[in-house]
Backbone as numpy.savetxt, mean C-alpha at the origin, in Angstrom:
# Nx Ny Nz CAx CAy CAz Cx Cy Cz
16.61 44.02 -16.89 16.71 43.07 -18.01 15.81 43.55 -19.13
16.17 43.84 -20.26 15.36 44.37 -21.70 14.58 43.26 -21.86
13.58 43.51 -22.99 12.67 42.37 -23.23 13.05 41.46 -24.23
14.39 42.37 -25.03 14.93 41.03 -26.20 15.81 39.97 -25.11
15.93 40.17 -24.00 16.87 39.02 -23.39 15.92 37.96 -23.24
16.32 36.73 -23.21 15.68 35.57 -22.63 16.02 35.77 -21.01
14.36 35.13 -20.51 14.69 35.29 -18.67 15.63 33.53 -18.93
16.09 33.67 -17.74 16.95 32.82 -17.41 15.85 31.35 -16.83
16.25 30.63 -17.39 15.09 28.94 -16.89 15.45 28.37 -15.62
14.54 27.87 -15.18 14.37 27.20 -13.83 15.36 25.92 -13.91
16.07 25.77 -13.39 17.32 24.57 -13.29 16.16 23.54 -13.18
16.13 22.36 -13.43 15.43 21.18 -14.04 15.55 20.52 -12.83
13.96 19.84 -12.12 14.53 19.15 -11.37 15.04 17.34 -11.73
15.78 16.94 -10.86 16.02 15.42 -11.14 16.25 15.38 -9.18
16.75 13.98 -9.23 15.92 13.10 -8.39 16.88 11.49 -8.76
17.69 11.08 -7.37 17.95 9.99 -7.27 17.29 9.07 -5.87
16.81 8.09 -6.27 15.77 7.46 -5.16 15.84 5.90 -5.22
15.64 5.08 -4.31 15.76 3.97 -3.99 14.62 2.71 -4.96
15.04 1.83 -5.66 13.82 1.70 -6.85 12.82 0.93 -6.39
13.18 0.15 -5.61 12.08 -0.62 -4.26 11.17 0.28 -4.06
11.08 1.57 -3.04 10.75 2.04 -2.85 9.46 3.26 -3.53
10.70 3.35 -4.78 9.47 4.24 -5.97 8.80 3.61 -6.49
8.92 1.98 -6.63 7.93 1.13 -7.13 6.76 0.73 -6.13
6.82 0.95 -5.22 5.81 0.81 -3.93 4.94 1.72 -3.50
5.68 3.14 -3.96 4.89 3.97 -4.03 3.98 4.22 -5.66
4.62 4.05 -6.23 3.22 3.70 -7.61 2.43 3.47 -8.36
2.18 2.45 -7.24 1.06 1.12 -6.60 -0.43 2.01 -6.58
0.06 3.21 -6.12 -1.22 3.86 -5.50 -1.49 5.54 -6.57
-0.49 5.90 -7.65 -0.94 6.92 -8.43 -2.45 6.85 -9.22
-2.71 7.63 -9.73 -4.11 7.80 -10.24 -3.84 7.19 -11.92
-5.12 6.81 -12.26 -4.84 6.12 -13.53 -5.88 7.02 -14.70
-6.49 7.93 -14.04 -7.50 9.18 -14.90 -6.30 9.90 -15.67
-6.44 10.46 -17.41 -5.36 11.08 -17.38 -5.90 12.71 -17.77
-7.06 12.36 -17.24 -7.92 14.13 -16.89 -7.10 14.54 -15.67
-6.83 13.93 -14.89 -6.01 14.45 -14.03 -4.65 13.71 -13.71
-4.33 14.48 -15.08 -2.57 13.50 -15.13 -1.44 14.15 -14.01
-1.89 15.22 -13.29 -0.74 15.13 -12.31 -0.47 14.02 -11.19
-1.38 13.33 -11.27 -1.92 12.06 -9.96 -1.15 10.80 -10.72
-1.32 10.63 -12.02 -0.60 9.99 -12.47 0.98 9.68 -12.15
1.61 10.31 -11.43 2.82 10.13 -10.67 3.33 10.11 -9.67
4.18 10.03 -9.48 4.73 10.18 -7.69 5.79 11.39 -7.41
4.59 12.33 -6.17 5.89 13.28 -5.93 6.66 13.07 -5.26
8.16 13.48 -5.58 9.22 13.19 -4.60 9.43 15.16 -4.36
9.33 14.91 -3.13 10.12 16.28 -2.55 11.38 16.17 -1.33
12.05 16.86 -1.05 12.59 17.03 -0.11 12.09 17.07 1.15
12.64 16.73 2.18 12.43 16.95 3.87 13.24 16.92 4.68
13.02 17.96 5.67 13.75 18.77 6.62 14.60 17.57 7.30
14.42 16.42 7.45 15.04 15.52 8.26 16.33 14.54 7.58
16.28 14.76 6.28 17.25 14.86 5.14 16.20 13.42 3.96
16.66 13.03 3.15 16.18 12.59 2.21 15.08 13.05 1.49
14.38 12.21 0.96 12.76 12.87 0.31 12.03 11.84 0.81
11.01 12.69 0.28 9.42 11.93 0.67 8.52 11.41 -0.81
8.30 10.06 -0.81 7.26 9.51 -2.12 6.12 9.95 -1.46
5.49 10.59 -2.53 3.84 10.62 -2.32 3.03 10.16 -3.58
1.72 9.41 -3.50 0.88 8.96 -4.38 -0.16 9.11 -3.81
-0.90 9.30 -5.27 -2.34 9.69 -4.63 -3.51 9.35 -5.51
-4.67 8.66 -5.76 -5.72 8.78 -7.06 -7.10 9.31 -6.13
-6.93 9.88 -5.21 -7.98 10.86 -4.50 -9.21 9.88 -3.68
-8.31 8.71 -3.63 -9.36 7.54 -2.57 -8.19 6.83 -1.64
-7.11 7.06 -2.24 -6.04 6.55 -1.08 -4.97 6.90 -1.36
-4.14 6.97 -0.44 -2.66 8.00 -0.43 -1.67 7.07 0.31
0.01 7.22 -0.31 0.44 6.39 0.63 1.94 7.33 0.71
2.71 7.73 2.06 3.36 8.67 2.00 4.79 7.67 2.63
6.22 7.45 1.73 7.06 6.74 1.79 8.04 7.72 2.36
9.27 7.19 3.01 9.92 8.30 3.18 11.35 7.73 2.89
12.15 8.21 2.04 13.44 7.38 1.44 14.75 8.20 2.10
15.18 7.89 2.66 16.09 8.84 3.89 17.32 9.01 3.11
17.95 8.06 1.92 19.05 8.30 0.74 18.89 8.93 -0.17
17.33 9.20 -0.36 17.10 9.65 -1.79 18.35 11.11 -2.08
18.64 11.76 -3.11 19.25 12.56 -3.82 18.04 13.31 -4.61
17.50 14.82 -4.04 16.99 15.72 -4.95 17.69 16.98 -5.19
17.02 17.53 -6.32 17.48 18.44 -6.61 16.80 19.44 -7.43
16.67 21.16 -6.72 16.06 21.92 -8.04 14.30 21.68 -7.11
13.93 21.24 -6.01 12.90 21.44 -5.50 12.16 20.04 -5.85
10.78 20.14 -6.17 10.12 18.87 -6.02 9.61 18.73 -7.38
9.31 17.15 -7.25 8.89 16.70 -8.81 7.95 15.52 -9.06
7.01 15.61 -9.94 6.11 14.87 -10.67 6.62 12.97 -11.27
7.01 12.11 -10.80 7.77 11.55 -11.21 6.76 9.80 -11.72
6.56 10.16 -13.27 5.99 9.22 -13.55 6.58 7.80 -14.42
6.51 6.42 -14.28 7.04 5.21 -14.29 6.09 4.92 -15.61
6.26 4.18 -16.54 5.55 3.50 -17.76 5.42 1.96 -17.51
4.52 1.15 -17.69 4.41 0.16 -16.90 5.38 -1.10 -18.09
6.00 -0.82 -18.83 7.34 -2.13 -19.21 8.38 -1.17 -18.34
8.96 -0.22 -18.07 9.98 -0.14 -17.09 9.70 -0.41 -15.72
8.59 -0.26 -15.42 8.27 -0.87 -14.16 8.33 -2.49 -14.15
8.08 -2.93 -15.06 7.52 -4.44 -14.88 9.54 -4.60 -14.95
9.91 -4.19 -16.38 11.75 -4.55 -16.11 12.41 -4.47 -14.94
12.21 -3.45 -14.18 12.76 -3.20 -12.94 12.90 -3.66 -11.80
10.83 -4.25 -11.63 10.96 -5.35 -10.73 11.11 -6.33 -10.83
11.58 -7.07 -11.95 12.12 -8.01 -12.08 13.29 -8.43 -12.15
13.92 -7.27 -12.16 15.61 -6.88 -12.02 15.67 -6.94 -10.55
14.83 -6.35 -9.65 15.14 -6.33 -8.12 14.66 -7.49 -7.40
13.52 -8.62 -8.03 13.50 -9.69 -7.49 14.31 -11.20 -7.58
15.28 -10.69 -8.54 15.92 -11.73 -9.40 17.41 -11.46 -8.69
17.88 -10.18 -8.32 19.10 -9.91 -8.09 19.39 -8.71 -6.90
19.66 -9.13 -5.83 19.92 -8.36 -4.70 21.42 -7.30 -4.76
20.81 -6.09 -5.39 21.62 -4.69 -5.29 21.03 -3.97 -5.16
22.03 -2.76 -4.52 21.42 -1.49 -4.07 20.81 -0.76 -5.52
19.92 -1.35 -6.03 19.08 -0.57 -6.95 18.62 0.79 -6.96
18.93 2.43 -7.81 18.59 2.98 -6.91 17.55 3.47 -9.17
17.06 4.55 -8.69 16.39 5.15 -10.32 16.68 6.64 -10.12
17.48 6.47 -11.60 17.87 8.20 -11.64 17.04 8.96 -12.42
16.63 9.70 -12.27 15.56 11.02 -13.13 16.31 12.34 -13.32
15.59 12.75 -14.68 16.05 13.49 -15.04 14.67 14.05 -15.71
14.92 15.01 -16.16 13.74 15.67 -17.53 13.68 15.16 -18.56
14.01 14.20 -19.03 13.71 13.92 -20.15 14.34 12.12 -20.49
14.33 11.63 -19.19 14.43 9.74 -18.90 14.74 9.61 -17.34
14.65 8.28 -17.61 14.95 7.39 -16.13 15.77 6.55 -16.71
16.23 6.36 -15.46 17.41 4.95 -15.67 17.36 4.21 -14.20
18.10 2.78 -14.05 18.36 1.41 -13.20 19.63 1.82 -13.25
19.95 1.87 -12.27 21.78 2.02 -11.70 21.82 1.33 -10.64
23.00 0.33 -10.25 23.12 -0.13 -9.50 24.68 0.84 -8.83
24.03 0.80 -7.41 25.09 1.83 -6.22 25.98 0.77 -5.39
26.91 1.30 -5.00 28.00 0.46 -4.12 27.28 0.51 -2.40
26.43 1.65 -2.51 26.31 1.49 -0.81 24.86 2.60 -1.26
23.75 2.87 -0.43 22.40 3.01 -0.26 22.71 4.33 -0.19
23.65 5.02 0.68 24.16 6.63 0.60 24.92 7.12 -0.31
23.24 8.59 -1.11 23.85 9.23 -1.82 24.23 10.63 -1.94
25.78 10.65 -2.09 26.76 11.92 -1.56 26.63 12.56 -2.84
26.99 13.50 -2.85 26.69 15.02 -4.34 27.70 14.07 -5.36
29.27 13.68 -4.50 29.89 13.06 -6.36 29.48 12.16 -6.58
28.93 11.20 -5.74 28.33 9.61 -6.34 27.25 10.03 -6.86
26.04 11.01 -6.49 25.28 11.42 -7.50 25.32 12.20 -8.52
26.34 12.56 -8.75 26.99 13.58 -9.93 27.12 12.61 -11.09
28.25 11.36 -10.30 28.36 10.19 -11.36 26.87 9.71 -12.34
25.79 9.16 -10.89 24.74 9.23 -11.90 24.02 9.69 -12.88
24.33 10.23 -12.66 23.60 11.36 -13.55 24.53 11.69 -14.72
25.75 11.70 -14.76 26.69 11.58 -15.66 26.49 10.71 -16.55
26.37 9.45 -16.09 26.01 8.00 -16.71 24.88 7.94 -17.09
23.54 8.42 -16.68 22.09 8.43 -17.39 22.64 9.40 -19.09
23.54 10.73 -18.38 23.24 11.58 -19.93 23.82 10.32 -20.79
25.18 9.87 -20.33 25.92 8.86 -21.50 25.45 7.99 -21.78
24.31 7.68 -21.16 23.48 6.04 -21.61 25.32 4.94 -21.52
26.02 4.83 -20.36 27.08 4.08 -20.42 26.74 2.88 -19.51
27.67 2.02 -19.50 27.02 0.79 -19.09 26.45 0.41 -17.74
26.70 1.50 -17.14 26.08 1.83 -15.86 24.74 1.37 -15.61
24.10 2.29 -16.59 22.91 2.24 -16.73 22.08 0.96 -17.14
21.80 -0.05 -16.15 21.09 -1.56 -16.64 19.54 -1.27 -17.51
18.88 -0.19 -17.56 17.60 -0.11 -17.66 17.37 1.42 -17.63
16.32 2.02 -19.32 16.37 3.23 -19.27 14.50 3.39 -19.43
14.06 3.98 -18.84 12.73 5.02 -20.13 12.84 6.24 -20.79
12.65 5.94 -22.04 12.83 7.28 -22.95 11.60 7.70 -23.13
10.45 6.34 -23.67 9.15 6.79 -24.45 8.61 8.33 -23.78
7.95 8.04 -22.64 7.53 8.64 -21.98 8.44 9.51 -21.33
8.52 10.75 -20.93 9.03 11.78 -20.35 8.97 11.52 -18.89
9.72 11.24 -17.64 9.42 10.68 -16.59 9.11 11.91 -15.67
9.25 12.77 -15.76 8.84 14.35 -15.16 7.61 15.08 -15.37
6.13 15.08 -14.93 5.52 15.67 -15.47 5.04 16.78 -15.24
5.10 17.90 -16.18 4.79 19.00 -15.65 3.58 19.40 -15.48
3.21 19.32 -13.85 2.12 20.05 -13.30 2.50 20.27 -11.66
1.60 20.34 -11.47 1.54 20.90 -9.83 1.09 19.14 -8.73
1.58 19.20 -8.09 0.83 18.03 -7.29 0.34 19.15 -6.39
-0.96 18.36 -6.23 -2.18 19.17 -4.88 -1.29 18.95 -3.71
-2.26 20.10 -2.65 -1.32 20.29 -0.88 -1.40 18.85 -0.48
-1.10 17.95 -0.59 -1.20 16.28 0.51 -1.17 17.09 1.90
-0.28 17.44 2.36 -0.50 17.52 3.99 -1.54 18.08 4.56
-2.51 18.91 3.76 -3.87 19.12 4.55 -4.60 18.43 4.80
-4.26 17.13 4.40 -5.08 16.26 4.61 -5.05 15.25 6.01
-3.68 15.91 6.31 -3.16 15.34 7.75 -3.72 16.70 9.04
-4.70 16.94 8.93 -4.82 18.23 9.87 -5.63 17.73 10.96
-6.47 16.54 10.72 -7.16 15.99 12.21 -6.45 14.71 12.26
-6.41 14.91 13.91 -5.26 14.22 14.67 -6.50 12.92 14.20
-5.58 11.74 14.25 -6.51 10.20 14.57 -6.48 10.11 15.72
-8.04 9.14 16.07 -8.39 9.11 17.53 -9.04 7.80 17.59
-8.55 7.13 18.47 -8.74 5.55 18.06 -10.27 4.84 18.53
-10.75 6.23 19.55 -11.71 6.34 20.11 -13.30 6.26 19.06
-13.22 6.80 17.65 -13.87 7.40 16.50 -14.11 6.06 16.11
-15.68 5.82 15.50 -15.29 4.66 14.47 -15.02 4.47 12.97
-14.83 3.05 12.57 -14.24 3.23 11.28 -15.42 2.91 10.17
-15.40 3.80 9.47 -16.22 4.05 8.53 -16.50 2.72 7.31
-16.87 2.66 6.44 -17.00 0.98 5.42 -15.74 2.00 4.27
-14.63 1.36 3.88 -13.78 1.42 3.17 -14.06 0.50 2.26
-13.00 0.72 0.78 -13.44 -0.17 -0.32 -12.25 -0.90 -0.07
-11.97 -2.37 -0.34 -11.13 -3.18 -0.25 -10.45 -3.78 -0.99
-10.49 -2.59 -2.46 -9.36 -2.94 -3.70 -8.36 -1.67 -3.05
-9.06 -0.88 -2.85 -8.29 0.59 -2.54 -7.28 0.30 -1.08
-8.07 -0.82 -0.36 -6.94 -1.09 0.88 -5.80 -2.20 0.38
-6.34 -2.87 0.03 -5.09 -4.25 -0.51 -4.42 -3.52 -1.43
-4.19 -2.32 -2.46 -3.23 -1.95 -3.15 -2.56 -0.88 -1.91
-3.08 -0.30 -0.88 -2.29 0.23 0.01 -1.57 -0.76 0.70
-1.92 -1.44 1.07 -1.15 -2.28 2.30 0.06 -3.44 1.13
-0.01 -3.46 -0.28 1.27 -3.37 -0.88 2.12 -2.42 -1.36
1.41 -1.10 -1.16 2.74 -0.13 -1.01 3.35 -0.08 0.50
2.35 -0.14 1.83 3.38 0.08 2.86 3.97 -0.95 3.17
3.96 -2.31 2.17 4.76 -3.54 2.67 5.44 -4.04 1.61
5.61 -3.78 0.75 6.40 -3.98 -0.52 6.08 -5.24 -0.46
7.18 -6.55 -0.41 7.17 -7.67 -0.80 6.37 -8.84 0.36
6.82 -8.05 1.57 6.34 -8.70 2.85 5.31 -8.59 3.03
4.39 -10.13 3.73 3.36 -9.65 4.20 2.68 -8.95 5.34
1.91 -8.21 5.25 1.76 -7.59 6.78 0.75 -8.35 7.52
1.39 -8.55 8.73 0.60 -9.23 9.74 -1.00 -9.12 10.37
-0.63 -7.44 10.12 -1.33 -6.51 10.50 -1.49 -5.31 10.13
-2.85 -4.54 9.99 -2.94 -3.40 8.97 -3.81 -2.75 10.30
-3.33 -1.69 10.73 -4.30 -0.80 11.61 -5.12 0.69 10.87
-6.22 0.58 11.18 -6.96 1.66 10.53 -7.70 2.50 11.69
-7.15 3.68 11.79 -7.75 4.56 13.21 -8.44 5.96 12.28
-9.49 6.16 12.46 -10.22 7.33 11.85 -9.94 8.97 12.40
-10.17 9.57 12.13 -9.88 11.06 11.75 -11.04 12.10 12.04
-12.00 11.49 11.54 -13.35 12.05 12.08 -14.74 11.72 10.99
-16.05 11.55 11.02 -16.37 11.69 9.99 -16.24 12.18 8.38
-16.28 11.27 7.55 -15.98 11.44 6.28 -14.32 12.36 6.01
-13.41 11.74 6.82 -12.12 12.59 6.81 -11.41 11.51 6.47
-10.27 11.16 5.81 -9.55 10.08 5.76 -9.00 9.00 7.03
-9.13 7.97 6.48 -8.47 7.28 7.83 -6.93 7.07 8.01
-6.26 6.75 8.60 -5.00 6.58 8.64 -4.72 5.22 8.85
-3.56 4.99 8.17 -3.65 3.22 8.02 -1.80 3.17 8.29
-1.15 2.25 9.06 -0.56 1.95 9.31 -0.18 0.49 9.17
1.10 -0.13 8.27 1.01 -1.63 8.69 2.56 -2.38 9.99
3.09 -1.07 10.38 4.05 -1.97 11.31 4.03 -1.18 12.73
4.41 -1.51 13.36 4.55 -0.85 14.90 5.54 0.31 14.61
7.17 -0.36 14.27 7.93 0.45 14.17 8.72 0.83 12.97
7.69 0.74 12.19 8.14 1.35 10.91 7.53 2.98 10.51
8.44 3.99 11.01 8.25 5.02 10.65 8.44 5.54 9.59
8.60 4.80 8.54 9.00 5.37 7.09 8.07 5.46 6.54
7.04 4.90 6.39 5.69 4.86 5.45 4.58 5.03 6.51
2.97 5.93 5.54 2.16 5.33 6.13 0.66 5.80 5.16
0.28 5.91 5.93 -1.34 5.85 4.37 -2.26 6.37 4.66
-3.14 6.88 3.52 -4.29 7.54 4.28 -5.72 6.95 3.44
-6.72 6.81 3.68 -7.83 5.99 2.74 -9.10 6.89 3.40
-9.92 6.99 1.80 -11.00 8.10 2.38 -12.36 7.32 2.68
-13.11 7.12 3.15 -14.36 6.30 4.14 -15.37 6.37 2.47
-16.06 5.30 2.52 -16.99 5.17 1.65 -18.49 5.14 1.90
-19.68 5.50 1.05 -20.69 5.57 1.82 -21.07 3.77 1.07
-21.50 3.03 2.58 -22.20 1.68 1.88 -23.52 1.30 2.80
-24.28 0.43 2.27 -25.24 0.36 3.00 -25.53 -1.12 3.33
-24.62 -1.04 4.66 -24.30 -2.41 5.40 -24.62 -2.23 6.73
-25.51 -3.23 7.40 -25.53 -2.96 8.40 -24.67 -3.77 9.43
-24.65 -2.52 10.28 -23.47 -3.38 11.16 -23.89 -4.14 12.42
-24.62 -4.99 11.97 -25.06 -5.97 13.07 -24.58 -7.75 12.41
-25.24 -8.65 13.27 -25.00 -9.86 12.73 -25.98 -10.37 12.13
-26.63 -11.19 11.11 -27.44 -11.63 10.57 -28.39 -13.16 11.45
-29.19 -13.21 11.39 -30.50 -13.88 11.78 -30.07 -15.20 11.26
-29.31 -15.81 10.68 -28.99 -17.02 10.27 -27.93 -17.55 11.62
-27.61 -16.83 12.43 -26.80 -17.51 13.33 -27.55 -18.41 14.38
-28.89 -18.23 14.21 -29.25 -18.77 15.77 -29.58 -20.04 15.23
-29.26 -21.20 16.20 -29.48 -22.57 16.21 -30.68 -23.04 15.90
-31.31 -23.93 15.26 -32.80 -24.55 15.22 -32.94 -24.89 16.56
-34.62 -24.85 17.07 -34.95 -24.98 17.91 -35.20 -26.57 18.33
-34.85 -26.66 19.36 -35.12 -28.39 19.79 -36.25 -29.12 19.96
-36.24 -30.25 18.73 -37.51 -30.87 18.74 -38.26 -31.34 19.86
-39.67 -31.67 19.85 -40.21 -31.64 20.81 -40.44 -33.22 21.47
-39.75 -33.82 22.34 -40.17 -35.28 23.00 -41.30 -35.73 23.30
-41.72 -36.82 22.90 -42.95 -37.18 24.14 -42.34 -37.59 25.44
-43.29 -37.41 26.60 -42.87 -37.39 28.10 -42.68 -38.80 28.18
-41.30 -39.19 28.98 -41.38 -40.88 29.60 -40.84 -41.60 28.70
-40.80 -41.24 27.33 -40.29 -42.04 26.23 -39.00 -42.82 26.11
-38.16 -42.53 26.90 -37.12 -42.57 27.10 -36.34 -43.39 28.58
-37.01 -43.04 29.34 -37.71 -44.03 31.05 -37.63 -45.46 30.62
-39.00 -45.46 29.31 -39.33 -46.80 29.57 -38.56 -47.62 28.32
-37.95 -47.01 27.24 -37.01 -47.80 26.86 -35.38 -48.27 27.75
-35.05 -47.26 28.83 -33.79 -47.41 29.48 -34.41 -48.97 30.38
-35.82 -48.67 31.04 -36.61 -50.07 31.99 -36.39 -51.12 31.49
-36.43 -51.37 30.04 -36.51 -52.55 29.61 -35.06 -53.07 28.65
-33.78 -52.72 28.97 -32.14 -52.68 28.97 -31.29 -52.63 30.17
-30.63 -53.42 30.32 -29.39 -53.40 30.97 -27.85 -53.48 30.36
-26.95 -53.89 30.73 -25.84 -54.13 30.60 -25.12 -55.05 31.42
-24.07 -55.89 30.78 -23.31 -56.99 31.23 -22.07 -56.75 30.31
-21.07 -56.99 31.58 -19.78 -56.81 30.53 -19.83 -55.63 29.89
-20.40 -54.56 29.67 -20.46 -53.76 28.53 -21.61 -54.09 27.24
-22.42 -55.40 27.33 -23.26 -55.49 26.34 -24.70 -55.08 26.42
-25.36 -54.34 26.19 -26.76 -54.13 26.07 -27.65 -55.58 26.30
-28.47 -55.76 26.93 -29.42 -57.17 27.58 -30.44 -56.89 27.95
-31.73 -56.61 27.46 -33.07 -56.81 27.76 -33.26 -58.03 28.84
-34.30 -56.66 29.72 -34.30 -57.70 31.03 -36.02 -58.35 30.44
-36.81 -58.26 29.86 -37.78 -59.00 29.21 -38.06 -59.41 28.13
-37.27 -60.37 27.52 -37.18 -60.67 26.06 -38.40 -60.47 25.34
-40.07 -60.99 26.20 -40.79 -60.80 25.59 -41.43 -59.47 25.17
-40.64 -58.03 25.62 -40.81 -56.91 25.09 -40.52 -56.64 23.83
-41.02 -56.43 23.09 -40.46 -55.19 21.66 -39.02 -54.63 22.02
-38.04 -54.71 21.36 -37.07 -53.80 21.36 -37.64 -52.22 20.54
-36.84 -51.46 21.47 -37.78 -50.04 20.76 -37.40 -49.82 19.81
C-alpha cells in the first residue's frame, strides 16, 4: 500500500442491548472526567453468546450479563447522558415492552422489539431505523456522542483470587454498596446481599440472588477505624442495694381475703 492511499478504518463498533439492563449497569460508572473512560459502560462480547455490561469508578464494579444483546466490530465504551437516562426509565416504568437501546458512533436510540431475541435482520432493521431517525425510534441521544473513545482497563484481573467465605470482611463504604445492590437488582428489592472476601485489601465479591447467574459485583475494602467489638453501654445498671428483712416484716403485717389486701394489726403503720 503507497503512502498517498488512505489505510482502510476500523468498522465502528455499535451494540444492541436490553435498556433495563444498561440502565442498571450505569448506576455504578465513574463520575471523574480525568478518567473519562470509567465514565461508561463496557459492553463486550462472550463466548457463551450475548455480551457482558461492565461498570466501574475504581471502588465498585458490577458485571451484568445480557444473553440478547447484539454486538458488533468488538467491544465498546458506551456512555448514557443523564435526560436520556432519566427519559428512558421512565418509558420502561410506565410501559411494559421489550425495550432494547441501539448504539452506534455517533447516537443512541429507545426501540421497542417484538421478542427479547436479537437475530442479524431484526438487528439490521435497528440500526436502519436509528440512521433514519423513523418512528421506530421512541427516544434518541445526539448531544453527547454515546461511544467513547478510549480503552476500558483489564476488569477480569481483578477476579484472580478465588472468594473464600472462610476470610473476613473488611469495613466497606455503604453509598458504594447500596448503589451496587441497585444495579444487581434493578427495581426489586433484594432480600439479601452476600459479601464473601478475596483476601486482604482485594475486592470483595457481592452477590444478591442464589440463582441469578447473570450479574454480580465486586467492592474494594476500606480502611476505617471501628472497632469490632460491642460497646460498654450494653450492660444493665447494677441492682440497688436492700436493707435485710425489709420486706419479711411488711409481708407479717398483710394478708388477704377474697383477693383483698387486710392488715392483720390495724394498729401498725401501713408501710
Amino acid at each position: 500500500m503507497s503512502e498517498d492511499q488512505p489505510k482502510p478504518q476500523k468498522p465502528a463498533f455499535r451494540c444492541i442491548v436490553d435498556a433495563g439492563l444498561l440502565l442498571r449497569a450505569h448506576l455504578c460508572v465513574g463520575q471523574e472526567e480525568t478518567r473519562y473512560h470509567l465514565t461508561g459502560v463496557n459492553i463486550e462480547p462472550i463466548a457463551e453468546g450475548g455480551a457482558v455490561l461492565v461498570a466501574t469508578d475504581g471502588y465498585k464494579l458490577v458485571a451484568i450479563r445480557d444473553k440478547n444483546a447484539f454486538v458488533e466490530n468488538g467491544s465498546g465504551i458506551v456512555h448514557l447522558n443523564k435526560r436520556f437516562i432519566a427519559d428512558v426509565s421512565h418509558a420502561i416504568r410506565t410501559l411494559n415492552h421489550n425495550y432494547k437501546i441501539v448504539v452506534t458512533s455517533d447516537r443512541a436510540g429507545l426501540i421497542t422489539t417484538p421478542a427479547p431475541e436479537m437475530m442479524e435482520d431484526r438487528a439490521e432493521a435497528c440500526f436502519a431505523a436509528l440512521a433514519e431517525l423513523n418512528e421506530k425510534i421512541q427516544l434518541v441521544q445526539f448531544k453527547d456522542k454515546p461511544v467513547i473513545d478510549g480503552t476500558y482497563p483489564s476488569w477480569r484481573g481483578l477476579l484472580a483470587a478465588k472468594p473464600d467465605e472462610a476470610l473476613p470482611i473488611d469495613a466497606i463504604c455503604h453509598h458504594h454498596l447500596r448503589r451496587l445492590s441497585r444495579a444487581l437488582c434493578g427495581d426489586a428489592q433484594a432480600r439479601a446481599i452476600r459479601i464473601v472476601s478475596s483476601g486482604k485489601h482485594a475486592p470483595h465479591l457481592v452477590r444478591a440472588a442464589q440463582h441469578d447467574l447473570d450479574a454480580f459485583g465486586l467492592i474494594m475494602p476500606m480502611r476505617a477505624d471501628i472497632d469490632a467489638d460491642y460497646p460498654d453501654w450494653i450492660n444493665p445498671p447494677a441492682p440497688a442495694a436492700k436493707a435485710p428483712g425489709a420486706n419479711a416484716a411488711v409481708r407479717a403485717r398483710w394478708t388477704t381475703f377474697l383477693g383483698l389486701p387486710i392488715r392483720l394489726d390495724p394498729s401498725q403503720p401501713a408501710a
